[in-house]
N, C-alpha and C positions, 0 to 999 in steps of 0.2 A: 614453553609456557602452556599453560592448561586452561582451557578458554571455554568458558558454559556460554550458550547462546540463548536468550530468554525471549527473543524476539526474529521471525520469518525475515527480515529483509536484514539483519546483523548476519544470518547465519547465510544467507547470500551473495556478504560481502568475504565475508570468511574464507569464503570459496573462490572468491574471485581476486580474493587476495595469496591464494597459496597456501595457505593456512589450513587447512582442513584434519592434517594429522593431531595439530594442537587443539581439535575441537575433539572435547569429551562430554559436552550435554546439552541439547533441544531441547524445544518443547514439542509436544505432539502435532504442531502445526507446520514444524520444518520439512518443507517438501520439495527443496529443490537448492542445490540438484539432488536427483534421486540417488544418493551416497547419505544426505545429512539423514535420512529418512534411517539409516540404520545406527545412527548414534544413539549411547543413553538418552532417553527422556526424560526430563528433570521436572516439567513444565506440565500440568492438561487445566482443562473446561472445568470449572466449577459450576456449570449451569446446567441443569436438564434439557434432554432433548427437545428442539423445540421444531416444526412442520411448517410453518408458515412466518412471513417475515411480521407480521403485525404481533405474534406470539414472541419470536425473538425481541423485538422491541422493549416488549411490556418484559421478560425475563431481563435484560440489561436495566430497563428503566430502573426495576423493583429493586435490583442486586444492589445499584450504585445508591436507590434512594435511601436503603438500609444499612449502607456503610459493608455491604458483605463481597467480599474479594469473587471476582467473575474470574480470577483463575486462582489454582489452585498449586504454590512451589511443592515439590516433595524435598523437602528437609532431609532426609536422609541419605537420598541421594548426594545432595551435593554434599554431605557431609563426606562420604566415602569417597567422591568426586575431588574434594579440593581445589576448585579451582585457584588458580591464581587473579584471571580477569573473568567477569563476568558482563556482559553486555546484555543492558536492559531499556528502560525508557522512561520519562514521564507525558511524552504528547496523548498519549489515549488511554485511560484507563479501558477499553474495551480490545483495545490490542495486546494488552503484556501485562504480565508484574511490573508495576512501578519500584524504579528503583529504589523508592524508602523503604518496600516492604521488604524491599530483595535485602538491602542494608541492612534489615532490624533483624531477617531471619539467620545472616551471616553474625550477625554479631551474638546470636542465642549461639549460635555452633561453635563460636571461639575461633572461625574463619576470617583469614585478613587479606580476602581477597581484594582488589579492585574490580569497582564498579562504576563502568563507564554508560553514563543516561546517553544515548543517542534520538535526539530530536527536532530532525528536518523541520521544518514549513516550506520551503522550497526547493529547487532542483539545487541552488547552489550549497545547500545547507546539507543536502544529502550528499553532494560531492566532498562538502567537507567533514561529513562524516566518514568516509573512505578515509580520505587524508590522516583525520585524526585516530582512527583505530589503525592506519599505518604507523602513526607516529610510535602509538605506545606498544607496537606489537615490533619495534625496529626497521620496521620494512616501509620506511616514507617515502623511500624515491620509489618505490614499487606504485603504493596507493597515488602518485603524482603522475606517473606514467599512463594509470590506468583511467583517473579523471582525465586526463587532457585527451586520452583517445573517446572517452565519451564525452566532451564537452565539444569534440573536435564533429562527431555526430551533429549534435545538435546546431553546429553552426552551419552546416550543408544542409539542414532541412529548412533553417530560418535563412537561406541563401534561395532554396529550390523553389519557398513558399514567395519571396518577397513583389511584392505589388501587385499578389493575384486578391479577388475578393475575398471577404474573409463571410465564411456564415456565421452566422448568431450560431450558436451552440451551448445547450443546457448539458450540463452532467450532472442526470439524477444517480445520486449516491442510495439509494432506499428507496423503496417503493408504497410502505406503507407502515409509517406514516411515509411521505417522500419528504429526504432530504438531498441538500446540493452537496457538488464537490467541493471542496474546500482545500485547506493547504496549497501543496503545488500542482493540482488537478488544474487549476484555471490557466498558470503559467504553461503548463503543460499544450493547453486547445493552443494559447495563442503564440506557443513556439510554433506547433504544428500549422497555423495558418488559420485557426478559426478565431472568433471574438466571445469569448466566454458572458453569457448571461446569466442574471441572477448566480453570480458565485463572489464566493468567500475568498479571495486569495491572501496565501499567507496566515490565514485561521480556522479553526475549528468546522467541519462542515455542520449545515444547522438547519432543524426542521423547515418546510415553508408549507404553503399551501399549494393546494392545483391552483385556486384564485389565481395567485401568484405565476405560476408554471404558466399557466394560458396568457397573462396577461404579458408576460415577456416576450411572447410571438417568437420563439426558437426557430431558427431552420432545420436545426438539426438535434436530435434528442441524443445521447450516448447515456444509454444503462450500464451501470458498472456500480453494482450491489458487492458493498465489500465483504468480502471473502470469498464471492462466489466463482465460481470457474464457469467457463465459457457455454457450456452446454447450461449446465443450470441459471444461468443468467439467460439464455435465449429461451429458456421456459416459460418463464418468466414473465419476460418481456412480449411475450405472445398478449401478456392479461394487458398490456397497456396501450395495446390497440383499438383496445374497447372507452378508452378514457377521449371524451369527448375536447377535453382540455390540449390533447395535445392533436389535434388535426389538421392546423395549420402549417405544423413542421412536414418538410418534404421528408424526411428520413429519419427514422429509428432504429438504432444499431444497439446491441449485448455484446458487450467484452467481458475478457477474463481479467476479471478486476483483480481477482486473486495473485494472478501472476504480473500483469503488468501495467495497474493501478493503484493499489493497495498499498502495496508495499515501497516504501523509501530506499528503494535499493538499485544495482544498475538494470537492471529489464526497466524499469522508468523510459530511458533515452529511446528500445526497442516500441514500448507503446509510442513515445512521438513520433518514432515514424511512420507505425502503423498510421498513426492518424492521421498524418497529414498524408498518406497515400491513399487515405479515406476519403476525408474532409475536400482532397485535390488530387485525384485522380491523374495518372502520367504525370504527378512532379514529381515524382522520386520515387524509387523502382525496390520495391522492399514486399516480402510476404508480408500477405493481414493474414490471412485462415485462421491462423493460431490465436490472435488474441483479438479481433473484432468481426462481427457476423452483422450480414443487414437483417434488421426483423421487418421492416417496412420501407 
């Protein structure tokens, strides 16, 4: 089978499913593991470089508000490419080609590939997207094997965590404007042991205000600007120590949202642990370095 990956956390399942010689196309954003990073690119950025998060904001706001595609398929590619499956999305137009476009441009090539939309909202919706890209790729008792050894994760952290306090804890997804986490960021805190405030769970993450941000009285702040990686989120997150909004909270940490935030894929179960070896300290015995930093 000949399988494009149109999306970062598909092309991670790919891999984790054994599949990797049947992947013949990325997008420029597949970085992991560092193998996908050498397959054909099918996929890049329709947007200009942009320097600051307030600039990226306004480049997405304008793209979506004009109807103009924030990525951009190369057609040709996949034409030469053929895939058979193609794995794409409809939860974020700011993450991927949505699958109707990916559809409309297969069907100008005279390509009959499938296209399977994968779109979590939560951690179980992402385990059943394993499952199901098991299913159609023949390999189900594979993807079933592999959710129950991360579901089995997660049940020793929501064992390690159980009747310790939980802190309030905010995940600003964006810093400016600031937005919350949303989807399964909030399930996420409170596998790990924290009580998510002001969050979306299950939906869309969604502008708020500082007002708002201060007035939730957080204990605990977690920056995780999507797409950023760990050092550039602790850059970052330097500016938001200046924000009088949040001084109340004992703790402000940068993670690599990129790696294991972001993305709807198995490093998911790796962030709750980090967090909860964060959030709670001696419960559960796991590296952070890699994907959370204290900034305050």
């Amino acid at each position: 089978m000949r399988i494009v990956s149109l999306l970062p956390s598909a092309t991670e399942i790919v891999y984790a499913l054994g599949l990797e010689e049947d992947l013949v196309g990325v997008t420029h954003e597949c970085d992991w593991p560092a193998a996908a990073r050498l397959k054909p690119i099918v996929s890049v950025s329709a947007l200009p470089a942009a320097s600051t998060p307030a600039e990226v904001d306004r480049l997405v706001s304008a793209s979506l508000g004009d109807g103009e595609p924030i990525y951009r398929l190369d057609e040709v590619a996949m034409r030469d490419l053929q895939p058979d499956l193609v794995l794409s999305q409809d939860l974020c137009a700011v993450c991927a080609v949505p699958s109707g476009k990916v559809n409309e441009a297969l069907e100008r090539l005279g390509c009959q590939a499938q296209v399977l939309s994968m779109d979590p909202s939560s951690l179980s919706e992402v385990f059943g997207c394993v499952i199901e890209l098991g299913r159609v790729t023949g390999l189900e008792s594979v993807a079933r094997d592999l959710v129950d050894r991360l579901a089995g994760r997660l049940t020793c952290v929501e064992q390690a965590v159980e009747g310790l306090q939980r802190p309030r804890t905010f995940a600003l997804e964006w810093s400016d404007p600031p937005f919350n986490g949303g989807h399964w960021v909030p399930e996420m805190i409170e596998t790990a042991g924290g009580e998510p405030v002001l969050a979306n769970r299950g939906t869309d993450s969604v502008r708020v205000t500082w007002k708002q941000i201060e007035e939730a009285s957080a204990d605990v702040i977690v920056f995780m600007p999507c797409g950023y990686g760990l050092d550039q989120a602790a850059v970052e997150a330097e500016g938001l120590l200046n924000r009088t909004e949040l001084r109340s909270a004992d703790a402000i940490y940068a993670v690599d949202a990129n790696a294991y935030f972001s993305r709807p894929g198995p490093r998911l179960v790796e962030a709750v642990e980090a967090l909860a070896a964060t959030l709670h300290p001696g419960s559960i015995d796991v590296p952070t370095a890699a994907a959370i930093r204290r900034i305050r």
